[in-house]
PDB file of N, CA, C and O in Angstrom:
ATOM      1  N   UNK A   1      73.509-105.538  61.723  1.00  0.00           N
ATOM      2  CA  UNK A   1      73.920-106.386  62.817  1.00  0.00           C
ATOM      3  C   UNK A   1      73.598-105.665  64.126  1.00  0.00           C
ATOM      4  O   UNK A   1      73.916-104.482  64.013  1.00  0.00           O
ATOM      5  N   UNK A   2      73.149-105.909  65.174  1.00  0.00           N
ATOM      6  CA  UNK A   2      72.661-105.963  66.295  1.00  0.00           C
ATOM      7  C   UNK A   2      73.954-105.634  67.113  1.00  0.00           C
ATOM      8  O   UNK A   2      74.968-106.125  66.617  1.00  0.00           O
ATOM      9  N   UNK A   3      74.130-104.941  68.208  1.00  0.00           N
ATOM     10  CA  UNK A   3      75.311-105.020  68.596  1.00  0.00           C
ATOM     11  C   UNK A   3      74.556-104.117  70.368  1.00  0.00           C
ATOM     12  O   UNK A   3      73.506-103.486  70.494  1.00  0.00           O
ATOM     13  N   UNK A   4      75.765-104.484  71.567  1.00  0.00           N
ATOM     14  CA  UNK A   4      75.644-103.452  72.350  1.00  0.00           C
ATOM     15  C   UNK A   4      76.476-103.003  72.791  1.00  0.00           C
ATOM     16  O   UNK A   4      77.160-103.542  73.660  1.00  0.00           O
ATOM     17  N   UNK A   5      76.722-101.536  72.176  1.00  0.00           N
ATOM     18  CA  UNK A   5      77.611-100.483  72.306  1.00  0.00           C
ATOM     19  C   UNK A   5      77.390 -99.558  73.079  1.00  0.00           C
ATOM     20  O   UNK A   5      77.986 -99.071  74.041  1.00  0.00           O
ATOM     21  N   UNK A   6      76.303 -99.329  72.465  1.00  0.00           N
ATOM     22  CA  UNK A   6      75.761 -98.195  73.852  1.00  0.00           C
ATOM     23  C   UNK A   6      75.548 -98.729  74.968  1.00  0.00           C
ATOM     24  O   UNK A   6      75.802 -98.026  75.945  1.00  0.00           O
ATOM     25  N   UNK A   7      75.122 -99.854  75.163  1.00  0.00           N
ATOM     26  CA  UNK A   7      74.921-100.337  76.489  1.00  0.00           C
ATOM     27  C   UNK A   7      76.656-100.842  77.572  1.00  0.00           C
ATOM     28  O   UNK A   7      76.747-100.787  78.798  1.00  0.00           O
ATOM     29  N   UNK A   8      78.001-101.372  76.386  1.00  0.00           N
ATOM     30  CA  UNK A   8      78.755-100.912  77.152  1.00  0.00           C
ATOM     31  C   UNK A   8      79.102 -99.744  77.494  1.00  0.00           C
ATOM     32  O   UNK A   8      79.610 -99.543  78.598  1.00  0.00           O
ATOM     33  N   UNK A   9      78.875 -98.695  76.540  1.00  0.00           N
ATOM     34  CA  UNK A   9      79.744 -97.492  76.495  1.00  0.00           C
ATOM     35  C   UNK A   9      78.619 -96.863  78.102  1.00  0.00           C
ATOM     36  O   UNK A   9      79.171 -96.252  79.018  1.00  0.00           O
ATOM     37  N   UNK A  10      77.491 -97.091  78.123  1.00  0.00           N
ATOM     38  CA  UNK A  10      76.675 -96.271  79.492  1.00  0.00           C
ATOM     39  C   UNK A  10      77.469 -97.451  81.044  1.00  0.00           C
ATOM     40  O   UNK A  10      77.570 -97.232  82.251  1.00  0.00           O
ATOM     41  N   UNK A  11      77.754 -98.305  80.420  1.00  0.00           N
ATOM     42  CA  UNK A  11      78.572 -98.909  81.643  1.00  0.00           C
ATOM     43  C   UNK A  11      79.848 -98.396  81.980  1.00  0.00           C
ATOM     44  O   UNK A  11      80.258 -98.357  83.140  1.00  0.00           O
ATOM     45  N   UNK A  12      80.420 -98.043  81.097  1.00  0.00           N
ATOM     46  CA  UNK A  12      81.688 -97.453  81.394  1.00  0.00           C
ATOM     47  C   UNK A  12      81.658 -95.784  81.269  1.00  0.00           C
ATOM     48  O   UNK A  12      82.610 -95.172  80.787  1.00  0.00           O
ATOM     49  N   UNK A  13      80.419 -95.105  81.775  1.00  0.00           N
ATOM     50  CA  UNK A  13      80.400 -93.499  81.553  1.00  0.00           C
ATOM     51  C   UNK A  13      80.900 -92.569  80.219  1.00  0.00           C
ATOM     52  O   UNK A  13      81.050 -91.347  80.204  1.00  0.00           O
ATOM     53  N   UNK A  14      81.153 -93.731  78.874  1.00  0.00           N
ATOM     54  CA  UNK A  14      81.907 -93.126  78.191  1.00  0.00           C
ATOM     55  C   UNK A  14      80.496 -92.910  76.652  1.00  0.00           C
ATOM     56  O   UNK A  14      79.568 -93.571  76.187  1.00  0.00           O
ATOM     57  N   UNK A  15      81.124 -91.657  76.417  1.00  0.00           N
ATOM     58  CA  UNK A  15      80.343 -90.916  74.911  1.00  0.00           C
ATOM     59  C   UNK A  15      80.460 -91.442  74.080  1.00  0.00           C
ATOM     60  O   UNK A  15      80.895 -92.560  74.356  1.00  0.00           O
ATOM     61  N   UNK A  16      80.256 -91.240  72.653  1.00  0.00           N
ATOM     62  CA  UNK A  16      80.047 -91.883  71.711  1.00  0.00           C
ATOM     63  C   UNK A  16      81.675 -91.203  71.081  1.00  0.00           C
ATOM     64  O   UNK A  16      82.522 -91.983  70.645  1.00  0.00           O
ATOM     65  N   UNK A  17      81.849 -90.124  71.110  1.00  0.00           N
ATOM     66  CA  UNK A  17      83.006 -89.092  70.915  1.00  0.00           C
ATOM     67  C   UNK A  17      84.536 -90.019  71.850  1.00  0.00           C
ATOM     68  O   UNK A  17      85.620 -90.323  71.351  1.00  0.00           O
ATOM     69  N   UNK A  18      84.034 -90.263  73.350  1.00  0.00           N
ATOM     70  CA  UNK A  18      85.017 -90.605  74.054  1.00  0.00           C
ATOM     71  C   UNK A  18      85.424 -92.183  73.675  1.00  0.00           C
ATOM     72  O   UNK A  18      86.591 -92.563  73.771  1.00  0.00           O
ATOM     73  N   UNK A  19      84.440 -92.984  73.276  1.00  0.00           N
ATOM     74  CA  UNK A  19      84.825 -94.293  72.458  1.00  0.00           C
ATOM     75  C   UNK A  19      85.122 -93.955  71.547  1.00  0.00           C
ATOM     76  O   UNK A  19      86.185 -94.569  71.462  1.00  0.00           O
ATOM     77  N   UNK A  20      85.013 -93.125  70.221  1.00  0.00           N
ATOM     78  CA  UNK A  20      85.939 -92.833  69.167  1.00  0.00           C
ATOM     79  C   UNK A  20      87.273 -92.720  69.574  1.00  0.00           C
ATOM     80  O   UNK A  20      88.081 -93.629  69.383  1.00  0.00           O
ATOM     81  N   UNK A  21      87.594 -91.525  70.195  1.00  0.00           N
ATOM     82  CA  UNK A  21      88.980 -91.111  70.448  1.00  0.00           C
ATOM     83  C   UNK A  21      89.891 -92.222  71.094  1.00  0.00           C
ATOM     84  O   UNK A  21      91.013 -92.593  70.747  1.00  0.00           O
ATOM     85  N   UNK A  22      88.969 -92.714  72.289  1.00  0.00           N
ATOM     86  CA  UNK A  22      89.837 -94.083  72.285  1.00  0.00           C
ATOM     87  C   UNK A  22      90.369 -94.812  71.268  1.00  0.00           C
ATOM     88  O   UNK A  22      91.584 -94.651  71.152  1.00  0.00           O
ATOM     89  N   UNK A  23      89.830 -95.615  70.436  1.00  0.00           N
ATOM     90  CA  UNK A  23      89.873 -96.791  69.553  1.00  0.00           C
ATOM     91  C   UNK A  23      90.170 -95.713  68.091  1.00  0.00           C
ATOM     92  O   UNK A  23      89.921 -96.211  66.993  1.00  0.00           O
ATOM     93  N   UNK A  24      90.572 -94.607  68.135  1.00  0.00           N
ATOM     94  CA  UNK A  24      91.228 -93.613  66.927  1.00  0.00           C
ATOM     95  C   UNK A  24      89.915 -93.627  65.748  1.00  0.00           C
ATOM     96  O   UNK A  24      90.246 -93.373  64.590  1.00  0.00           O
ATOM     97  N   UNK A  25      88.649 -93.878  65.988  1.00  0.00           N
ATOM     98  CA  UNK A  25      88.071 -93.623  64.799  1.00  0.00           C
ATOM     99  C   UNK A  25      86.800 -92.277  65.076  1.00  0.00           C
ATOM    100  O   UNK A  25      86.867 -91.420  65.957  1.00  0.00           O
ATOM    101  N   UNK A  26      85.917 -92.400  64.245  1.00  0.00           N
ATOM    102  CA  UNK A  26      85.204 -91.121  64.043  1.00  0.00           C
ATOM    103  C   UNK A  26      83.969 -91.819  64.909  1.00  0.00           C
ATOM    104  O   UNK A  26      83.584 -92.988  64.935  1.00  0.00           O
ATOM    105  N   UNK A  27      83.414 -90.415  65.738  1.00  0.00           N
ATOM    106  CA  UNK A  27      82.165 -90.574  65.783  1.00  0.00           C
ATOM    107  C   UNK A  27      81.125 -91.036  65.272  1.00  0.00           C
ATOM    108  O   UNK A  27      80.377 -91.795  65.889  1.00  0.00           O
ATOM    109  N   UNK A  28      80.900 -90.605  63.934  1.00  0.00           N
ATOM    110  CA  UNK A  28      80.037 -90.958  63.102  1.00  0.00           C
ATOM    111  C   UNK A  28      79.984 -92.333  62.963  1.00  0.00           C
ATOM    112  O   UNK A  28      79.008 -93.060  62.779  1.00  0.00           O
ATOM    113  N   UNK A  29      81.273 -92.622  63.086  1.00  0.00           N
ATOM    114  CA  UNK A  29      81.328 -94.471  62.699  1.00  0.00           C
ATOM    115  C   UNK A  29      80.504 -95.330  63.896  1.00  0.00           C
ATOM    116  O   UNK A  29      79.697 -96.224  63.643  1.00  0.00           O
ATOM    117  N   UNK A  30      80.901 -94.839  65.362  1.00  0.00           N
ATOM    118  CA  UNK A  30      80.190 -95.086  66.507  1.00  0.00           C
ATOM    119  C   UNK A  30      78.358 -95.367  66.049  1.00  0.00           C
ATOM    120  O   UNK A  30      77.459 -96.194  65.896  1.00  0.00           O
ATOM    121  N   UNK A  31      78.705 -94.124  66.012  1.00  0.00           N
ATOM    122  CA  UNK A  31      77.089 -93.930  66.164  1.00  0.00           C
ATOM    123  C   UNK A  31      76.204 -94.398  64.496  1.00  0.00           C
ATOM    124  O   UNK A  31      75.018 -94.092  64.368  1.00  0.00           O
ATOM    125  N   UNK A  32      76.891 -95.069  63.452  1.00  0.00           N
ATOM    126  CA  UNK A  32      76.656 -95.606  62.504  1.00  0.00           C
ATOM    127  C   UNK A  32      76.267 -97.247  62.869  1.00  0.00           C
ATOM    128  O   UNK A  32      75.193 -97.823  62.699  1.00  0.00           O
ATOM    129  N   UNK A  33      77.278 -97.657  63.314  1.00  0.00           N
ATOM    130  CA  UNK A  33      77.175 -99.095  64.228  1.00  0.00           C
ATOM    131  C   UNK A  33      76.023 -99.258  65.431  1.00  0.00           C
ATOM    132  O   UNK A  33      75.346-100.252  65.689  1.00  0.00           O
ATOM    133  N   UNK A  34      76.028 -98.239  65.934  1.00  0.00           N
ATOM    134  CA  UNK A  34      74.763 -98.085  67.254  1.00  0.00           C
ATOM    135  C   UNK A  34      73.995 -98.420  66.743  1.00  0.00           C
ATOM    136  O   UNK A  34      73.306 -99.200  67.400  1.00  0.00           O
ATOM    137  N   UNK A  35      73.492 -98.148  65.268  1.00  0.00           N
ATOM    138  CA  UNK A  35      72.153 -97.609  64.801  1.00  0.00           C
ATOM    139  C   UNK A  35      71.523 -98.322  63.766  1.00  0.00           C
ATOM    140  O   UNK A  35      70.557 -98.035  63.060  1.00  0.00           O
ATOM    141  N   UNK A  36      72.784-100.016  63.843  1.00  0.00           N
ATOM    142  CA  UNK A  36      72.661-100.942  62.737  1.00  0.00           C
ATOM    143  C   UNK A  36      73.279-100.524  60.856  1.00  0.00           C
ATOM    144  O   UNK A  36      73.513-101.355  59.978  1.00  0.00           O
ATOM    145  N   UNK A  37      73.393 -99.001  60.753  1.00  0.00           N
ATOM    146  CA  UNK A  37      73.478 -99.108  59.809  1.00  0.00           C
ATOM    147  C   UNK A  37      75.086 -99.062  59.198  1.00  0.00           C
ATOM    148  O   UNK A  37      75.355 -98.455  58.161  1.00  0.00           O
ATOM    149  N   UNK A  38      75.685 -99.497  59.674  1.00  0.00           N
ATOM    150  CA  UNK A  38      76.981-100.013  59.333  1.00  0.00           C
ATOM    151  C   UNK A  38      77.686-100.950  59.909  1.00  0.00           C
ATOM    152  O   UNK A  38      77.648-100.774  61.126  1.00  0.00           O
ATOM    153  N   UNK A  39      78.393-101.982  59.581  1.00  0.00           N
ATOM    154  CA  UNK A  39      78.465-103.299  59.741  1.00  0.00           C
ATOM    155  C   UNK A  39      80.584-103.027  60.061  1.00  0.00           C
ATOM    156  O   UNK A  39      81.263-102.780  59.063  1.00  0.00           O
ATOM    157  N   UNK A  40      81.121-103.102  61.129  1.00  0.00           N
ATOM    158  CA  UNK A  40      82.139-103.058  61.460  1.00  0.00           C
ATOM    159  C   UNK A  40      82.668-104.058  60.956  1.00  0.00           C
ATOM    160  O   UNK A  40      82.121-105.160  60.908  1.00  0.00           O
ATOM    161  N   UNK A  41      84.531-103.629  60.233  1.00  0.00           N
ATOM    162  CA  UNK A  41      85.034-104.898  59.849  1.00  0.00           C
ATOM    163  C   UNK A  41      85.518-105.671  61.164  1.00  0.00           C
ATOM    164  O   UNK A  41      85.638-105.128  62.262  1.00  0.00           O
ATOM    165  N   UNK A  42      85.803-107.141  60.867  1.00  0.00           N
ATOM    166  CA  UNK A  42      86.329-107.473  61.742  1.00  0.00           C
ATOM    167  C   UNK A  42      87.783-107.348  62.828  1.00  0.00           C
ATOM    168  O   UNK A  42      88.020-108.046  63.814  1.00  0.00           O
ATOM    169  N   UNK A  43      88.515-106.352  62.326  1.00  0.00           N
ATOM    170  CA  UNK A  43      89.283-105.939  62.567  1.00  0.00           C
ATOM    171  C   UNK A  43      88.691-104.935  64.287  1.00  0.00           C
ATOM    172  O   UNK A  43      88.971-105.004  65.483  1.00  0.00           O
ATOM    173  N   UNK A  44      87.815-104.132  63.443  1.00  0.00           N
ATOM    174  CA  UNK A  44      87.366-102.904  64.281  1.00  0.00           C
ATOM    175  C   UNK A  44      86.388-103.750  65.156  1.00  0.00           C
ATOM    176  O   UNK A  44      86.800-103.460  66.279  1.00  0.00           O
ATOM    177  N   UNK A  45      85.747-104.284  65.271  1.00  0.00           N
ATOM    178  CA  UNK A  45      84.786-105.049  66.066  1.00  0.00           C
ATOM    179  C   UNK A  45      85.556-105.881  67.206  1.00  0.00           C
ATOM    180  O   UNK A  45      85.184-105.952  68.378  1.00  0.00           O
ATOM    181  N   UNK A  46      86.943-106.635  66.540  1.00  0.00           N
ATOM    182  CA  UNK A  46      87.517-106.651  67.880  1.00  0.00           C
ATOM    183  C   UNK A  46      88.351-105.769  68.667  1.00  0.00           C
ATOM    184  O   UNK A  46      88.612-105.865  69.866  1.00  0.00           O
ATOM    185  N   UNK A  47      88.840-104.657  67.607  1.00  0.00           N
ATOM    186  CA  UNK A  47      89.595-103.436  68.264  1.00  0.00           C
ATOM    187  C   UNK A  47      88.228-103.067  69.661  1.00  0.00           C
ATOM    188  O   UNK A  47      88.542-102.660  70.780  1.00  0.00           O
ATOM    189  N   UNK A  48      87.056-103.281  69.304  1.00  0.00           N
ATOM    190  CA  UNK A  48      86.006-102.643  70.164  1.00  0.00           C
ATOM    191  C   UNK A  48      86.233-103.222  71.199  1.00  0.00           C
ATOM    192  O   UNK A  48      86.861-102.716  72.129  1.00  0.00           O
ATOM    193  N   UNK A  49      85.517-104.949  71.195  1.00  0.00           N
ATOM    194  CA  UNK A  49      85.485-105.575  71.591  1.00  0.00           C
ATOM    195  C   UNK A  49      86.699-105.959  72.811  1.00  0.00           C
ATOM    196  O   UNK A  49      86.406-106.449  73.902  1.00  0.00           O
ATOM    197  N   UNK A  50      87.695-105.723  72.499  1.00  0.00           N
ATOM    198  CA  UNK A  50      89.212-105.743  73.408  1.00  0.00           C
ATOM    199  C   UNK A  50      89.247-104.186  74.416  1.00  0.00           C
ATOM    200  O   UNK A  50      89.542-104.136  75.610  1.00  0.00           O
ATOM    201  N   UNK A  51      88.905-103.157  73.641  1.00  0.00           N
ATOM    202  CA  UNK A  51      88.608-102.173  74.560  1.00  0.00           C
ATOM    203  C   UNK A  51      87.566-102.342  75.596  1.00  0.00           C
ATOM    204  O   UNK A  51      87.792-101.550  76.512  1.00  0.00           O
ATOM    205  N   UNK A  52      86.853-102.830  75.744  1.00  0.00           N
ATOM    206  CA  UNK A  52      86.022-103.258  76.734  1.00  0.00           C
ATOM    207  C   UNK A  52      86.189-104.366  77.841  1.00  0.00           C
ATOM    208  O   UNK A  52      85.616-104.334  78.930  1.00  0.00           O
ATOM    209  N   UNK A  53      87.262-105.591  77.309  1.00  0.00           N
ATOM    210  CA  UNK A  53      87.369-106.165  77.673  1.00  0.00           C
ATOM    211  C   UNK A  53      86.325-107.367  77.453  1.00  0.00           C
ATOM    212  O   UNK A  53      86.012-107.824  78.552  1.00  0.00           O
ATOM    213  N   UNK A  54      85.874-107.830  76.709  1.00  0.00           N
ATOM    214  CA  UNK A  54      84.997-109.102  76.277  1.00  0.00           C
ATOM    215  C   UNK A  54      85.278-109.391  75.052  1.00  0.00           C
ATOM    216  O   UNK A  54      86.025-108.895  74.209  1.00  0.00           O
ATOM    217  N   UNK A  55      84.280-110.622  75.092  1.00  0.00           N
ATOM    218  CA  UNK A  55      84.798-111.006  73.740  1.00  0.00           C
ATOM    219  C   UNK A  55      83.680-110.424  72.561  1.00  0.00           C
ATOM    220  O   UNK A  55      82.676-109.872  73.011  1.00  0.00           O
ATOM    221  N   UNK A  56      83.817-110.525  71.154  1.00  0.00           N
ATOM    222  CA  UNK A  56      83.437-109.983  69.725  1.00  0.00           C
ATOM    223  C   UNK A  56      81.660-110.543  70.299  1.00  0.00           C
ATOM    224  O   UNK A  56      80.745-109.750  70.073  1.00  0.00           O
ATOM    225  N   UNK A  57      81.473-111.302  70.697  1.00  0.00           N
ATOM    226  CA  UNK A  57      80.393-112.273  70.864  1.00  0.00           C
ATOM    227  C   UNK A  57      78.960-111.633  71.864  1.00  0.00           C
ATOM    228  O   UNK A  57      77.732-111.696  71.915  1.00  0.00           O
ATOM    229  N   UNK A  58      80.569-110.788  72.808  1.00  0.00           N
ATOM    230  CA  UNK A  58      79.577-110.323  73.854  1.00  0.00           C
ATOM    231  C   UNK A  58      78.890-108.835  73.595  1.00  0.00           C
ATOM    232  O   UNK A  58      78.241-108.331  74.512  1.00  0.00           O
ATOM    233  N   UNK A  59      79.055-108.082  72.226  1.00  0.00           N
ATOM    234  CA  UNK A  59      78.861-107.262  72.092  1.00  0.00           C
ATOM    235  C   UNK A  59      78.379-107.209  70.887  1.00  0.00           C
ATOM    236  O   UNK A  59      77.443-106.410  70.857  1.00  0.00           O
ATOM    237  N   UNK A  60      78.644-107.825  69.597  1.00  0.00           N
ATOM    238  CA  UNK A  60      78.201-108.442  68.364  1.00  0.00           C
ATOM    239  C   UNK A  60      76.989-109.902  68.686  1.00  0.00           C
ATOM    240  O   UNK A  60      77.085-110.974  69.285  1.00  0.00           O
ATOM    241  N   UNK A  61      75.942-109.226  67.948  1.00  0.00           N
ATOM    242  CA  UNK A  61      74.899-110.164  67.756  1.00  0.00           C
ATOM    243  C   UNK A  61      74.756-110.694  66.290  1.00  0.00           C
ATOM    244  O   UNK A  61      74.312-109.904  65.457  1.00  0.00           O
ATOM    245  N   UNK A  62      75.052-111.806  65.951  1.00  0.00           N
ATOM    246  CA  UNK A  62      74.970-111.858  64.626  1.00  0.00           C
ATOM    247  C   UNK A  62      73.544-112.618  63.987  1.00  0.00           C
ATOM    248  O   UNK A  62      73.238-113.722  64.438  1.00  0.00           O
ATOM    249  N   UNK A  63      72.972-112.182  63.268  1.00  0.00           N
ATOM    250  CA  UNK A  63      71.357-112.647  62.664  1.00  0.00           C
ATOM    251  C   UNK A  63      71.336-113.288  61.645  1.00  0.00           C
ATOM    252  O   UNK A  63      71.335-112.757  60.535  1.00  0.00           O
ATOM    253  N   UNK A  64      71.316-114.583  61.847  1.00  0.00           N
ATOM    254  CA  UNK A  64      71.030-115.308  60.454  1.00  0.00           C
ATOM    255  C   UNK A  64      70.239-115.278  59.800  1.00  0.00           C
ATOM    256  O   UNK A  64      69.115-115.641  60.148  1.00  0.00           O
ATOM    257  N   UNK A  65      70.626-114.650  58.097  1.00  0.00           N
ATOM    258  CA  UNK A  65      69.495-114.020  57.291  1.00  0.00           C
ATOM    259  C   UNK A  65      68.741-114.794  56.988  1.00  0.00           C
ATOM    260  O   UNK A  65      67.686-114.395  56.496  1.00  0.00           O
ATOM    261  N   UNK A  66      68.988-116.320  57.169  1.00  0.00           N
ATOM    262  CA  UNK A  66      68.144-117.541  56.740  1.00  0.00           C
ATOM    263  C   UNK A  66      66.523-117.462  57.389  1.00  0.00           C
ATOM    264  O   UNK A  66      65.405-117.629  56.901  1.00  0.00           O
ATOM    265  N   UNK A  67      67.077-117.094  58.839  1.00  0.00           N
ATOM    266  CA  UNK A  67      66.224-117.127  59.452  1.00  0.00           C
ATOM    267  C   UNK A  67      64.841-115.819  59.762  1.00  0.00           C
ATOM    268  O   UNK A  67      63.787-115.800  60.398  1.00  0.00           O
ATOM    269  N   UNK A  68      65.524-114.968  58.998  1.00  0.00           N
ATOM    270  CA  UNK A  68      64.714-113.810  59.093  1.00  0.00           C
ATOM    271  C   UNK A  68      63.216-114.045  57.802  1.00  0.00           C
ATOM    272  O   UNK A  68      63.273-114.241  56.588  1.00  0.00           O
ATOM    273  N   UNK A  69      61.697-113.884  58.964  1.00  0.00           N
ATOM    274  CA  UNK A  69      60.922-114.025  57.949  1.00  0.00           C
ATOM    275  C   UNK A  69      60.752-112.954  56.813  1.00  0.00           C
ATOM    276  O   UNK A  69      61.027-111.778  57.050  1.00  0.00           O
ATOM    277  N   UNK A  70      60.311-113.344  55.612  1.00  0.00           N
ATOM    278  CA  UNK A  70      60.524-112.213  54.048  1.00  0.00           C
ATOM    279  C   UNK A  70      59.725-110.847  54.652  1.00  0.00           C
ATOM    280  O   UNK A  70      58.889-110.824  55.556  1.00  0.00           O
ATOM    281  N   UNK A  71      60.148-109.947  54.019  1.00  0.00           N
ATOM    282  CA  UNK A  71      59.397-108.944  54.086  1.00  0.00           C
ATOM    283  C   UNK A  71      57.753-108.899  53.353  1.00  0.00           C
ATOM    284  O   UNK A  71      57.295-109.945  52.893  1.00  0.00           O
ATOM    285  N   UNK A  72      57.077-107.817  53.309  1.00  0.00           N
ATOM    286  CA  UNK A  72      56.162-108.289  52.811  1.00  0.00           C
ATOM    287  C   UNK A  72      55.615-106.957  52.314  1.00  0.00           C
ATOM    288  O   UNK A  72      54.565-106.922  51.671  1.00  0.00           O
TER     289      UNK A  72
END
């Protein structure tokens, strides 16, 4: 899933470390989500999402697999 995290987190001067500690989770998880390869539950996506102040929508991109052409 597509998301912009880093692009809030460089709006608000804050690290990947300093958004963990906020929202109580691990770095790694941050920077797992940055990088597409982990998919936040919905729980944590709006825990994010509320720390920033927007909504799940404005920071979550969601890709309909329908629409993605096959690999090849």
């Amino acid at each position: 899933m597509k998301n912009k995290i880093k692009v809030y987190r460089a709006m608000h001067d804050l690290t990947q470390q300093g958004l963990a500690d906020a929202i109580d989770i691990n770095r790694q998880t941050i920077l797992a989500i940055e990088k597409g390869r982990y998919v936040p539950s919905l729980d944590l996506a709006f825990k994010i999402a509320r720390f920033f102040g927007v909504g799940v929508e404005d920071i979550f991109i969601y890709e309909d697999p329908a629409n993605k052409p096959p690999l090849k």
